[in-house]
C-alpha positions as CSV (number, residue, x, y, z in Angstrom):
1,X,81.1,-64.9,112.4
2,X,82.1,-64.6,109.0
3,X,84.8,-61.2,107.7
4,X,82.9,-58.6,105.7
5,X,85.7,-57.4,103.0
6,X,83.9,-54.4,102.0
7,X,84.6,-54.8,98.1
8,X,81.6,-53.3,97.2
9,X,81.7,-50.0,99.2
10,X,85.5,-50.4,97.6
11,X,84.4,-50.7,94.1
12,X,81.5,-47.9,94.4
13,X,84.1,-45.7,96.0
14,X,86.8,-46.0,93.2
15,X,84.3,-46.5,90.1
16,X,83.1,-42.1,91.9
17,X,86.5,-41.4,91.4
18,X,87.0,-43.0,87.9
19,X,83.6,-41.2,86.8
20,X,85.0,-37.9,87.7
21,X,88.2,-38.9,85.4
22,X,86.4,-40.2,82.7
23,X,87.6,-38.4,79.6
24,X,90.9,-37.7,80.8
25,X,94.1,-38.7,78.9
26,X,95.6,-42.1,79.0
27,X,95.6,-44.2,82.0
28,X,94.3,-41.2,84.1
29,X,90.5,-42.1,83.1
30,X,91.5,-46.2,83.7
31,X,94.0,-46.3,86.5
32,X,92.3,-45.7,89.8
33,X,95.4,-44.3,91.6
34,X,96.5,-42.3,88.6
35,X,92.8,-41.1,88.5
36,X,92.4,-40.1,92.0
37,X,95.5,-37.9,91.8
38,X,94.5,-36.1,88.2
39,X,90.6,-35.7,90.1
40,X,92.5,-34.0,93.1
41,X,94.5,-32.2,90.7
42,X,91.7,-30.5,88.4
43,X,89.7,-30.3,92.1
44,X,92.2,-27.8,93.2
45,X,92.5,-26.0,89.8
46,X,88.5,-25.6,89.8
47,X,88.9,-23.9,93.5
48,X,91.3,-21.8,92.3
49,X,89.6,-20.9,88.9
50,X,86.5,-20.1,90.7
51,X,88.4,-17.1,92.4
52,X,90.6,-16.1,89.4
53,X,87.3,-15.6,87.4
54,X,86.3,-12.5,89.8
55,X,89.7,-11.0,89.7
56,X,89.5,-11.4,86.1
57,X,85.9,-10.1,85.3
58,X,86.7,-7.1,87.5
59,X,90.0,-6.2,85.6
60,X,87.9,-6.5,82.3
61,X,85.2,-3.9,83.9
62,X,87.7,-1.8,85.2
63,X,89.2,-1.7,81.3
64,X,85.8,-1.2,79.8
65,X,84.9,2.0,82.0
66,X,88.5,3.8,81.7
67,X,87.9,3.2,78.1
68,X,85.0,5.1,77.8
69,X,85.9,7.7,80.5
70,X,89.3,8.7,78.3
71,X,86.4,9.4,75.1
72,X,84.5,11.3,77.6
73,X,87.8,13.1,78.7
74,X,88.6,12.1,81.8
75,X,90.7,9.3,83.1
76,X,89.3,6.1,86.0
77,X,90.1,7.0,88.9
78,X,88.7,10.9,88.5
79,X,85.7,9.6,87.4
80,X,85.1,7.3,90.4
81,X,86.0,10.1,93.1
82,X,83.6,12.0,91.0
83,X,81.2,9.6,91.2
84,X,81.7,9.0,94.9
85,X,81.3,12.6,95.5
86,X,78.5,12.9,93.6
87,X,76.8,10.2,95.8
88,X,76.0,7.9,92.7
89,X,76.8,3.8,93.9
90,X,76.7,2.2,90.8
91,X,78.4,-0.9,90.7
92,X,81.6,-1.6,88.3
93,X,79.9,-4.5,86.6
94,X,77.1,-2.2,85.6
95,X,79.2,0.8,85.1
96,X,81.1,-1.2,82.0
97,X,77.8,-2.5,81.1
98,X,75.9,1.4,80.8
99,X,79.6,1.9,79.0
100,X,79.1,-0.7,76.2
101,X,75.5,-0.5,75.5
102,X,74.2,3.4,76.2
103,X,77.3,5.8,75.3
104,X,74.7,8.3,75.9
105,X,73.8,7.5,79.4
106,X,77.8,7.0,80.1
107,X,78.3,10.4,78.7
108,X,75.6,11.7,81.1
109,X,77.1,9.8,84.4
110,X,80.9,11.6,83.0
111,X,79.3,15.1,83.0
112,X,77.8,14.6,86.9
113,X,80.7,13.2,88.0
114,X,83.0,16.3,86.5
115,X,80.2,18.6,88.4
116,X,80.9,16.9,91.6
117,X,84.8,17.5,91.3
């Protein structure tokens, strides 16, 4: 019986890898062994970047809304028990988004949550 070498499941399997490199620097988008490693690399850096993005977006709404709680005199975290008392769930992500585009409607959410204090 004759030996089956496999190059072509080979070949398909590093020209994936190469694929992924392509437009990386140097011999990290021509060298398979080089690319594999920069693919794992920038793999890992993706998974992590995917989680750093939340922390990231929540730290910028959490910014936004103590920004405009301080022009509507009061500071974050009073607002929020305020809120919480008050029984209003708003999200943070559409608290900072009511904060940017309708100061009026902000204002409005400020004065409720000082009545629930």
């Amino acid at each position: 019986m004759a030996r089956i070498k496999g190059a072509l499941a080979t070949r398909k399997r590093r020209n994936r890898t190469l694929k992924l490199a392509k437009g990386y620097w140097g011999g990290k988008s021509r060298l398979f062994k080089t690319a594999k490693e920069a693919v794992m690399k920038s793999g890992q850096y993706a998974y992590i970047g995917r989680r750093l993005k939340k922390r990231d977006f929540r730290r910028l709404w959490i910014t936004r809304i103590s920004a405009a709680a301080k022009a509507n005199g009061m500071n974050y975290s009073t607002f929020m028990n305020g809120l919480k008392k008050a029984n209003i769930t708003l999200n943070r992500k559409m608290l900072s988004e009511i904060a940017i585009n309708d100061a009026a409607g902000f204002t409005a959410l400020t004065e409720k949550a000082k009545a629930a204090l």
